[in-house]
C-alpha positions as CSV (number, residue, x, y, z in Angstrom):
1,X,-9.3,22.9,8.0
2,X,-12.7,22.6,6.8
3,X,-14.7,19.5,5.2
4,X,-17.2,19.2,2.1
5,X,-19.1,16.3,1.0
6,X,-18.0,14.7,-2.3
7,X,-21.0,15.5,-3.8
8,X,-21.2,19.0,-2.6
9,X,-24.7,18.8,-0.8
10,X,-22.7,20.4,2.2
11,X,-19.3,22.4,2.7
12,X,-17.8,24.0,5.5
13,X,-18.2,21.2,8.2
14,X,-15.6,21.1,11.1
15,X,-13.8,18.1,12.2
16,X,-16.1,17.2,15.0
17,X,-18.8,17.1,13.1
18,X,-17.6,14.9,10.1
19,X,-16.4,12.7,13.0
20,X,-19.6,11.7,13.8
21,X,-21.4,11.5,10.5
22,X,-21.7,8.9,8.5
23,X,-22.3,9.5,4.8
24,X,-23.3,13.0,4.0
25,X,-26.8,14.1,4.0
26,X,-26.7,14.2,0.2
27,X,-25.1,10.3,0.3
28,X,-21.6,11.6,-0.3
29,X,-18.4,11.0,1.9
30,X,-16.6,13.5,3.6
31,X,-12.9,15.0,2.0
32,X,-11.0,18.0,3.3
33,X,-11.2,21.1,1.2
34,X,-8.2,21.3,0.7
35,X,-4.9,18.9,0.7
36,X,-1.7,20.1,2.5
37,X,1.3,20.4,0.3
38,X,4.2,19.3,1.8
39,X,7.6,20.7,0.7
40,X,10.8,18.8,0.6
41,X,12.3,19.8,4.0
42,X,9.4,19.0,5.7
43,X,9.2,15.4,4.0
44,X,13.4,15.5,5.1
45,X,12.4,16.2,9.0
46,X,9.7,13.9,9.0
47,X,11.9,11.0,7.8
48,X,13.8,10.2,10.4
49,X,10.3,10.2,12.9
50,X,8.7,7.4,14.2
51,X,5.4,5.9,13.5
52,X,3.9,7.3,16.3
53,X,5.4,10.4,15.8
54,X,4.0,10.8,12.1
55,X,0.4,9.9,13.3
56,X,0.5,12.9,14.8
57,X,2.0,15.1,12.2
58,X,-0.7,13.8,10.0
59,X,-3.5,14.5,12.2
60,X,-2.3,17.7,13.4
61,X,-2.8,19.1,9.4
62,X,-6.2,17.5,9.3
63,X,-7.3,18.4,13.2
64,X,-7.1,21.9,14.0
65,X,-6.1,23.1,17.3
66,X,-9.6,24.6,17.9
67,X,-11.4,21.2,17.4
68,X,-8.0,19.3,19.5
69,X,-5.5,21.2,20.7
70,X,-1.8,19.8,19.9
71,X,-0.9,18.1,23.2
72,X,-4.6,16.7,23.6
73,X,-3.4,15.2,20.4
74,X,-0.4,14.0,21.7
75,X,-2.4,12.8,24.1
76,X,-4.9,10.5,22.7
77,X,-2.6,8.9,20.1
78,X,-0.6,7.8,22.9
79,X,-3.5,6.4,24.5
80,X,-4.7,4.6,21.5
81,X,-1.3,3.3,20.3
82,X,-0.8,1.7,23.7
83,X,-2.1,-1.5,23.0
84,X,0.2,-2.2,20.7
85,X,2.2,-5.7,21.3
86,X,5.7,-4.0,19.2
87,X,7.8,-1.2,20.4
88,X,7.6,-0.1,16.6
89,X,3.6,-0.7,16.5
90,X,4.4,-1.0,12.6
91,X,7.3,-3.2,12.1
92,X,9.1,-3.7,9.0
93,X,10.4,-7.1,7.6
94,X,13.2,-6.8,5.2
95,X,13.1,-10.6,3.2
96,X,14.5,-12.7,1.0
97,X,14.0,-11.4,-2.7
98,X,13.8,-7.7,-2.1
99,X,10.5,-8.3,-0.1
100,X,9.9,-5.6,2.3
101,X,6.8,-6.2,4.3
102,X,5.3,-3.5,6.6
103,X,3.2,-5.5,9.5
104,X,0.5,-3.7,9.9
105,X,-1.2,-5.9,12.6
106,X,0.1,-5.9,16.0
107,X,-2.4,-4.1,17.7
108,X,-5.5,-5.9,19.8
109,X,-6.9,-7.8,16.9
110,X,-4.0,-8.9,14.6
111,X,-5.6,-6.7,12.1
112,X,-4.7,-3.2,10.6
113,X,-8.2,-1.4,11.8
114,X,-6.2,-1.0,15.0
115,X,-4.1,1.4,13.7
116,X,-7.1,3.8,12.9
117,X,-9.6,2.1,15.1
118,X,-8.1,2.9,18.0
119,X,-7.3,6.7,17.3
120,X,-10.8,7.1,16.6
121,X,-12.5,5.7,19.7
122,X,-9.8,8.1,21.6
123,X,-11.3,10.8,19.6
124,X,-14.7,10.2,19.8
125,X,-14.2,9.2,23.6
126,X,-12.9,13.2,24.3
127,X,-15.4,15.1,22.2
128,X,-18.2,12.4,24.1
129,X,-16.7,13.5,27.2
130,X,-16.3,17.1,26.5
131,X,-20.1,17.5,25.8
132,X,-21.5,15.0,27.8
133,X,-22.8,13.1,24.5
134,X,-23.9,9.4,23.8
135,X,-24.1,8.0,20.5
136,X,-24.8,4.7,18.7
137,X,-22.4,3.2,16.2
138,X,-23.6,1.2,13.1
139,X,-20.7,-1.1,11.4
140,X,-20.7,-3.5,8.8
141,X,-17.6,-5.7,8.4
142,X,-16.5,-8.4,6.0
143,X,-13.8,-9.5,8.4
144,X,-11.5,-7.1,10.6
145,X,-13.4,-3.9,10.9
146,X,-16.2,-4.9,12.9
147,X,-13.4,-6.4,15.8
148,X,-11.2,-3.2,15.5
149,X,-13.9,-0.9,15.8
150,X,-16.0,-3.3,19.2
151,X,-11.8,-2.9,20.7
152,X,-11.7,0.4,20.3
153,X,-14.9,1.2,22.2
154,X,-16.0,-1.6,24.3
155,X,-16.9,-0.8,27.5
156,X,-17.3,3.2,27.0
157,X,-20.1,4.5,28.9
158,X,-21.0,7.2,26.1
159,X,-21.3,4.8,23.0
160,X,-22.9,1.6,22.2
161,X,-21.8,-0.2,19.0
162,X,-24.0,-2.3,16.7
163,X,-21.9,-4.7,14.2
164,X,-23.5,-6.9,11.4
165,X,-21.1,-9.5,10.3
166,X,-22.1,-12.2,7.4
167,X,-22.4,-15.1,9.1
168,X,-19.9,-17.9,7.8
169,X,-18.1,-15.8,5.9
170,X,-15.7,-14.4,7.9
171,X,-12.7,-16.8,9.4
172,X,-13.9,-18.4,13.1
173,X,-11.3,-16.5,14.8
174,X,-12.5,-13.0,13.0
175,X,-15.6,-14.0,14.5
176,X,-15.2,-14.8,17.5
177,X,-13.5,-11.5,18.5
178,X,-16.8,-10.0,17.8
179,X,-19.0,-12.6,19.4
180,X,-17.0,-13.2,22.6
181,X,-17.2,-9.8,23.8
182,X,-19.6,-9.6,26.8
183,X,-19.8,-5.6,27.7
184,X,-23.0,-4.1,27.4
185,X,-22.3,-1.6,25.1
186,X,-21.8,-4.6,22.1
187,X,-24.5,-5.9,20.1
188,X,-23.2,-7.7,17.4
189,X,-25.8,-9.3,14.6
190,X,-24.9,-12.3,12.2
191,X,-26.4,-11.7,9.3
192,X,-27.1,-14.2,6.6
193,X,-25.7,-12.7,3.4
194,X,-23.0,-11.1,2.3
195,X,-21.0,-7.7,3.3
196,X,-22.4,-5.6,0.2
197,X,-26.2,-7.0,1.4
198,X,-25.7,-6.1,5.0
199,X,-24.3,-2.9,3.6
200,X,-27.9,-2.2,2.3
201,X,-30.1,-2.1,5.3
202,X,-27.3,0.3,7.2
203,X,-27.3,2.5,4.1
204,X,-31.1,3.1,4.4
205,X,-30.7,4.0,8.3
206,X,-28.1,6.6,7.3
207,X,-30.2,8.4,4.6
208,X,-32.5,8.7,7.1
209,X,-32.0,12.0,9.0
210,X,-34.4,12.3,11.2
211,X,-33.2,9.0,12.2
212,X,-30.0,9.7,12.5
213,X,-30.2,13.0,14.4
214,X,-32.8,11.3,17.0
215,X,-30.5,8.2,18.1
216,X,-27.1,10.1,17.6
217,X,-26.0,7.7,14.7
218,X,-23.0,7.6,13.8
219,X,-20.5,5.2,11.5
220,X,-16.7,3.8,12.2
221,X,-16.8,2.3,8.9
222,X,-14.0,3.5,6.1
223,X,-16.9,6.0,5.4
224,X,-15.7,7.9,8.3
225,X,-13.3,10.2,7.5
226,X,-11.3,9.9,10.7
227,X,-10.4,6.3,9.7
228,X,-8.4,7.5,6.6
229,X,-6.7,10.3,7.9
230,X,-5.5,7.9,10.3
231,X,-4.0,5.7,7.8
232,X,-2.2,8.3,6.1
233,X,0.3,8.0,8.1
234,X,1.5,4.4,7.1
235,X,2.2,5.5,3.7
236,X,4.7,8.4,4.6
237,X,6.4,5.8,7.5
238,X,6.1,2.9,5.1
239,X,7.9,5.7,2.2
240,X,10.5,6.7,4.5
241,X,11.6,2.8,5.3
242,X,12.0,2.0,1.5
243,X,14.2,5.2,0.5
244,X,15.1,7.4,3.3
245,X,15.5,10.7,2.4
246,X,18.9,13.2,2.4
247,X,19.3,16.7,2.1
248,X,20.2,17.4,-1.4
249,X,19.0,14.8,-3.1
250,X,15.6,14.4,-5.5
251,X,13.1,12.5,-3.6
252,X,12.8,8.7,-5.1
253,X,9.7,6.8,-6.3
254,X,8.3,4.2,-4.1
255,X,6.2,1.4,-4.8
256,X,3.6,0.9,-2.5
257,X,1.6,-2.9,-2.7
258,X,-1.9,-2.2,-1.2
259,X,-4.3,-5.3,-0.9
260,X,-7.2,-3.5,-1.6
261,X,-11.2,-4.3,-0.9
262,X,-13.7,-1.6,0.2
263,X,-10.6,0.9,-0.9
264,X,-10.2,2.9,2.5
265,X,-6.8,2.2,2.8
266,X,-5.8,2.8,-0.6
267,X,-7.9,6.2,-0.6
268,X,-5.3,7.2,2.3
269,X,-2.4,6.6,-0.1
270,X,-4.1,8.5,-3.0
271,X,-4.0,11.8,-0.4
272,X,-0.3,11.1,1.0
273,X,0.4,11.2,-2.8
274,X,-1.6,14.7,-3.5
275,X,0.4,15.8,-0.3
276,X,3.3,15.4,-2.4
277,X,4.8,11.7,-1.2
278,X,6.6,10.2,-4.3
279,X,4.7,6.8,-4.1
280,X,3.6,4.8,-6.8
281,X,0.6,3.3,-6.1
282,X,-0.6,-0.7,-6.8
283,X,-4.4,-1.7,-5.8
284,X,-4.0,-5.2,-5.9
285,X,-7.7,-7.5,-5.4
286,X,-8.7,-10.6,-5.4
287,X,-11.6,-12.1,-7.7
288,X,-13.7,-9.3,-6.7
289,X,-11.9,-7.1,-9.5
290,X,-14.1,-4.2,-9.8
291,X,-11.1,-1.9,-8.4
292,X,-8.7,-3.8,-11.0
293,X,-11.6,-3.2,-14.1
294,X,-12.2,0.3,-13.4
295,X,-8.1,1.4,-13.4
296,X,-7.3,-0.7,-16.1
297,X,-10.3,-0.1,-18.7
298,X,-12.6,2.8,-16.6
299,X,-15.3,-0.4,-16.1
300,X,-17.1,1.1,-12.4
301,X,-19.5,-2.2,-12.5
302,X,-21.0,-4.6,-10.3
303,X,-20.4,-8.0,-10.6
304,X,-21.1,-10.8,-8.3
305,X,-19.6,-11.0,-5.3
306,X,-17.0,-14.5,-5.2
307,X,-16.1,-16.0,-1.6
308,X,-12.4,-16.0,-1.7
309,X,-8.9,-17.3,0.0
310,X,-9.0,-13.3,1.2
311,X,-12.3,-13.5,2.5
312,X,-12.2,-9.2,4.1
313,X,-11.7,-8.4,0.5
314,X,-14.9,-9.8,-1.1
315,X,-16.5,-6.7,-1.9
316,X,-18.0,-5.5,-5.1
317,X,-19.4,-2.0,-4.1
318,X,-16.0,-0.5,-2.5
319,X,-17.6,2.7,-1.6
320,X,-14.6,4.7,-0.9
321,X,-13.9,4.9,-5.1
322,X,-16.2,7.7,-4.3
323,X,-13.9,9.8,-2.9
324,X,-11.1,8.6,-5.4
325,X,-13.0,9.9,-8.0
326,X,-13.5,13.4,-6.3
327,X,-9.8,13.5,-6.2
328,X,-9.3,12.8,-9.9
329,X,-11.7,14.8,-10.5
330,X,-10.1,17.6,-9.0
331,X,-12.8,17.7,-6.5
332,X,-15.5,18.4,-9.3
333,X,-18.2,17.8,-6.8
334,X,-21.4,18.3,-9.0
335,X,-19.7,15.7,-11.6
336,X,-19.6,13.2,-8.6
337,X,-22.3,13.6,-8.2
338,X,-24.1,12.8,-11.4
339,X,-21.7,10.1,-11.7
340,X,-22.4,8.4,-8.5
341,X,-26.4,9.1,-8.9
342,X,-25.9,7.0,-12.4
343,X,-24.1,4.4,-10.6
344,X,-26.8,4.0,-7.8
345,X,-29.5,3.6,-10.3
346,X,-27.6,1.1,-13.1
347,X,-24.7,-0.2,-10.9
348,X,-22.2,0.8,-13.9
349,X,-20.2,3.7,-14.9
350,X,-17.9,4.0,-17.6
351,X,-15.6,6.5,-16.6
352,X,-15.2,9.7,-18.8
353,X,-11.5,9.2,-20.4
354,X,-9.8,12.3,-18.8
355,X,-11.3,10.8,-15.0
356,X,-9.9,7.8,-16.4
357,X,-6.5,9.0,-17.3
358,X,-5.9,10.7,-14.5
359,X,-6.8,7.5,-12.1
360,X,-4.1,5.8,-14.3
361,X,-1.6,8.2,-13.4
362,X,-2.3,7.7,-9.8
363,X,-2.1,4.2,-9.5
364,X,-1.8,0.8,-10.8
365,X,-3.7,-2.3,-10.1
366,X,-3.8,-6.4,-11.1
367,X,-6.0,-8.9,-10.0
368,X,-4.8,-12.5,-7.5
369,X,-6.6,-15.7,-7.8
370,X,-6.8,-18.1,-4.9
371,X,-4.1,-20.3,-6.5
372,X,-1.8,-17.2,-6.5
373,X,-1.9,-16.7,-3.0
374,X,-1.5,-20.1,-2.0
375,X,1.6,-20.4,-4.1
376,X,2.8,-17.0,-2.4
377,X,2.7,-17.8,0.9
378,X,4.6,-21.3,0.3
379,X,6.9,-19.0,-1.3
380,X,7.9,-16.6,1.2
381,X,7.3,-19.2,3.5
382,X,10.1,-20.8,2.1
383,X,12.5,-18.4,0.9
384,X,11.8,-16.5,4.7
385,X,10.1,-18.9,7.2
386,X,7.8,-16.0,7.6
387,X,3.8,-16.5,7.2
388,X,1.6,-14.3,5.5
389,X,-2.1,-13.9,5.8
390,X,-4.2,-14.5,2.3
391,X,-4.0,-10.6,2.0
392,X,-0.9,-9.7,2.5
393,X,0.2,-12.8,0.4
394,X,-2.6,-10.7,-2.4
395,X,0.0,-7.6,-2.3
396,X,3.4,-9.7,-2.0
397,X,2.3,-11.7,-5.1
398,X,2.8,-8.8,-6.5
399,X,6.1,-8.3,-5.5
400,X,7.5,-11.5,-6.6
401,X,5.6,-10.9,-10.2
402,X,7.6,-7.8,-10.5
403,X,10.9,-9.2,-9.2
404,X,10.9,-12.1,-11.5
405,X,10.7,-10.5,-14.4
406,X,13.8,-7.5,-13.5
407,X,11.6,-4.8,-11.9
408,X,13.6,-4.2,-8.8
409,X,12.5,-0.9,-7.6
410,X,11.7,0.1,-3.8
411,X,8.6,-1.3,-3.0
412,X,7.2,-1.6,-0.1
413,X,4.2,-4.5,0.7
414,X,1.3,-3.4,3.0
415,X,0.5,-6.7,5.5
416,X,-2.9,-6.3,6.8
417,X,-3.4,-8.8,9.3
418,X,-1.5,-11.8,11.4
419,X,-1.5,-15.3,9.3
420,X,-2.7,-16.7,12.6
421,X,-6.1,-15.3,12.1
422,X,-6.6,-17.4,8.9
423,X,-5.7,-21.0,10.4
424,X,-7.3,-22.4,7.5
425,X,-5.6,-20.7,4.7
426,X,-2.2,-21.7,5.8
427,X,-3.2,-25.1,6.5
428,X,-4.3,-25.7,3.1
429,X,-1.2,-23.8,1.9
430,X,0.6,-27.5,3.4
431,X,2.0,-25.3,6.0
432,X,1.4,-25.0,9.6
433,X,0.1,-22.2,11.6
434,X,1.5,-20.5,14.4
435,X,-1.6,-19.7,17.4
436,X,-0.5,-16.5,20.2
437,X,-2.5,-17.4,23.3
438,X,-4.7,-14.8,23.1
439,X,-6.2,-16.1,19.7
440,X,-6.5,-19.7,21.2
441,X,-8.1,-18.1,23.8
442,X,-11.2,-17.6,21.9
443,X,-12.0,-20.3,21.4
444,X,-13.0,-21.8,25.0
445,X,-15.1,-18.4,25.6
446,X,-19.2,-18.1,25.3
447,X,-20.4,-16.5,22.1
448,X,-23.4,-13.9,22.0
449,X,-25.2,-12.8,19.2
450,X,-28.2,-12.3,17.2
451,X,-28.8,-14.1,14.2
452,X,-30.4,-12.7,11.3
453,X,-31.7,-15.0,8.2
454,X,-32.7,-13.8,4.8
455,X,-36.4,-13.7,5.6
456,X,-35.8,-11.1,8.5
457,X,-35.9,-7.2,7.7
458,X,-32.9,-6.4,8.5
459,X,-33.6,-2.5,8.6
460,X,-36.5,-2.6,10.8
461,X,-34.9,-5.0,13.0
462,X,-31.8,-2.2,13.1
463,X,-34.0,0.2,14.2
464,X,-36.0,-1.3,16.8
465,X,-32.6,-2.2,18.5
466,X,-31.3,1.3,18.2
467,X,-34.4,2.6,19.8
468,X,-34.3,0.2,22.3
469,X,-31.1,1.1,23.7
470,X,-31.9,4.4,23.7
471,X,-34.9,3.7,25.7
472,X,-32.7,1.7,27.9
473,X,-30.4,4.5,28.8
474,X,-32.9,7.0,29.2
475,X,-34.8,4.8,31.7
476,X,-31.7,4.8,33.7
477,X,-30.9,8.0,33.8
């Protein structure tokens, strides 16, 4: 298995080394050159296998055994799945109204990035090792990322992580998990704006290649391939929940709800469904519709970016539609590329109408307003006594649209993160939320952090940090 950038600048890349990229060189994003077809009595054996089990069979098509061999494999998804506070990792709820609710967030930060997150700091942890490597890591987060990705590597002597959060605009809790963390390796920045701004200044660093080959840089944002190969796996578990599979019989459609902001997760869902999973696919947003405009009317355009109930998914650049594109396409890499350099220099793209078509075939998509997702979790609060976070009510507002008006087919909701990491939302939802210890916790620990303000320049401030702890770790050595 080989890699190629969406824009085709660059082909024939193995899986180490699209591990530890960021973009491209020529500002694309990494995709396999080729998808795996699965046939029917593969999909029939891997039906009855657990999550854990179907990580692997997912990597294993993606990860060669010259870049991991299989029980290495075996190995580090153990390790990174470890954590996990459910013997399932991804539990399923089976509710009131047909609602069936994958819980996607019981790993260390009540948030879905686990699931990936972790894999990938295993991964990056045994090529480090294997070469005797350091690198730095560059994240920006509008919520759960930056958390994930500061659990999955804190304390690794071969990596230092840098994480810009906007300041105020995540939940305190969200936060705090990046904040509290006191091993030297973390250097988190609260930046005074929104994601999409902090966004900028990283973009810059990564265009830089001189830059970028001199400190070792290196993303663990959704741009990184390794995150969405991860997450293909939830789709083909979440598949097999909704309509097990028997010899014999013709495969089913399956519904599958995803909240959907910077579109990582939902890119994962748009290969499982090229590698022949029968899932029909919902992007559901919040205000921030530019996902929603461009299935519905082909409309790739900024707008401004709205503070929202669902505060991870305010995003208006969802940079991953990139590779969406590229797979509606049919991997057309020089029309990606024209595309995207039109988009980078107007911010809008009408979508040719066969690109269009084709992304309306692969999936569906509507839009939530704050209102709708408070009246969806007093819903399902009601009708189940169990609490959803602002974004997984986003995807089960869905559900409950489509169930009250006789659309009953197997559906399955994608829950991104605890309710107890949005205390506020469920509070003003009249309802009361329910604190684990380890969340409360945070709360009576020291914060450290560096706080950036609009007059600051972010990029140069970026870089002077990264060459600082580079300087720091030579001067040890």
């Amino acid at each position: 298995m080989k890699y190629t950038s969406t824009r085709g600048g660059l082909s024939g890349v193995d899986f180490e080394g699209v591990l530890f990229a960021g973009f491209a060189p020529d500002g694309g994003l990494f995709m396999p050159e080729h998808i795996p077809k699965l046939d029917k009595q593969t999909l029939k054996i891997w039906s009855s296998l657990s999550y854990r089990e179907l990580v692997k069979e997912v990597c294993s098509l993606f990860i060669p055994p010259e870049a991991i061999p299989r029980k290495d494999l075996n190995g580090l998804i153990d390790k990174a799945l470890i954590r996990f506070r459910h013997k399932d990792i991804v539990p399923v709820a089976r509710l009131e109204s047909g609602l069936t609710v994958l819980e996607m967030w019981h790993g260390a930060t009540h948030a879905f990035k686990d699931l990936a997150m972790s894999c990938l700091g295993q991964f990056l942890d045994y090529f480090l090792k294997k070469n005797n490597r350091h690198v730095n890591i560059l994240v920006g987060t509008s919520g759960d990322t930056g958390s994930a990705a500061i659990e999955s590597v804190r304390g690794i002597e071969n990596i230092d992580i840098i994480v810009l959060l906007p300041h105020g605009r995540c939940t305190e809790i969200q936060e705090r998990q990046m904040t509290t963390v006191i091993e030297d390796n973390v250097h988190v920045f609260a930046v005074d704006g929104t994601s999409d701004e902090l966004d900028v200044p990283i973009k810059k660093l990564f265009e830089d290649s001189d830059f970028v080959r001199e400190h070792n840089l290196m993303s663990t944002n959704s741009v990184n391939w390794a995150r969405v190969l991860v997450q293909i796996a939830h789709y083909f578990y979440g598949y097999f929940q909704c309509a097990p599979t028997t010899a014999g019989e013709t495969l089913p459609p399956v519904e599958i709800v995803v909240p959907t902001g910077g579109a990582g997760n939902i890119t994962a869902g748009c290969i499982a469904q090229k590698m022949g999973l029968p899932i029909q696919l919902v992007a559901v947003v919040n205000k921030n519709d530019i996902i929603h405009r461009t299935v519905q009317r082909g409309d790739f355009s900024l707008g401004g970016t709205e503070v929202t109930l669902a505060s991870a998914m305010d995003i208006q650049e969802p940079y991953n539609m990139e590779r969406i594109l590229w797979l509606v396409s049919g991997a057309d890499s020089r029309r990606i590329k024209e595309m995207m350099g039109e988009f980078n220099v107007k911010k809008r793209l009408k979508l040719p109408q066969d690109l269009h078509r084709n992304l309306l075939e692969m999936m569906t998509s509507c839009s939530v307003t704050d209102d709708d997702i408070l009246k969806t979790i007093r819903r399902c609060w009601g009708e189940n006594h169990f609490l959803l976070c602002p974004h997984s009510a986003v995807a089960t507002f869905r559900h409950y649209q489509q169930f009250d008006t006789g659309h009953n087919n197997p559906r399955c909701c994608l829950a991104p993160a605890s309710a107890a990491k949005f205390q506020d939302v469920i509070l003003r939802a009249g309802l009361t939320p329910v604190i684990p210890q380890e969340i409360s916790a945070l709360m009576e620990k020291e914060t450290r952090f560096v706080k950036l303000t609009k007059h600051d320049d972010w990029e140069k401030i970026l870089r002077e940090k990264i060459e600082s702890i580079d300087q720091q770790r030579l001067s040890k050595n």
